[in-house]
C-alpha positions, 0 to 999 in steps of 0.5 A, spaced: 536 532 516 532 531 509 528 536 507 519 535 508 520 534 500 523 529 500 519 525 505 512 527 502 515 523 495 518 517 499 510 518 502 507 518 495 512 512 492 509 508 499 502 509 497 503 508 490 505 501 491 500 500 497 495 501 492 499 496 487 499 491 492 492 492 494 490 491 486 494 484 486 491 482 492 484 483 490 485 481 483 488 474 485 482 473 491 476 473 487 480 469 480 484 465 484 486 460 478 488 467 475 496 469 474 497 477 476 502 482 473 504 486 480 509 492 478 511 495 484 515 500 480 521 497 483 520 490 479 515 486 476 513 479 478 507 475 476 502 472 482 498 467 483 494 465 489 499 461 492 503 468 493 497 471 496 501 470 504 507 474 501 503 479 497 499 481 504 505 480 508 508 486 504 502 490 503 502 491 511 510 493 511 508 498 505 502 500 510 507 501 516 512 505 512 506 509 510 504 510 517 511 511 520 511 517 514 505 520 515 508 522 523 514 525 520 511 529 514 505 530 518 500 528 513 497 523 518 489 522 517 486 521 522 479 517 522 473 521 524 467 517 526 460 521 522 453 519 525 448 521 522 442 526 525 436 524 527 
């Protein structure tokens, strides 16, 4: 079995290109004529629009990698619900 280390690094890369997909998916959604640089760290692509239903399909892949590592490093954030007091 791998060490904890190296998960929690493969947990880092995974969020590092969630967050690069997430830029590209936002920047392509609100400037729909404009070209974007994605750089993953693994390659680098220019997007446009058209590219946004690959880009989204990715993005929820990374997402499931995050939450598959999550459960085996035991870094899982869970969702706490705030209320406000009266």
């Amino acid at each position: 079995m791998a060490d904890q280390s190296f998960w929690l690094q493969m947990l880092e890369k995974q969020k590092e290109i969630a967050l690069a997909y997430q830029d590209a998916i936002l920047a392509i959604t609100l400037n729909p004529q404009a070209e974007y640089t994605l750089d993953t760290g693994q390659n680098i692509q220019k997007v446009k629009y058209h590219d946004l239903p690959a880009i989204q399909e990715s993005f929820e892949s990374v997402m499931n990698s995050i939450a598959v590592l999550e459960k085996r490093t035991g870094v899982c954030s869970g969702i706490i619900i705030a209320k406000p007091s009266c």
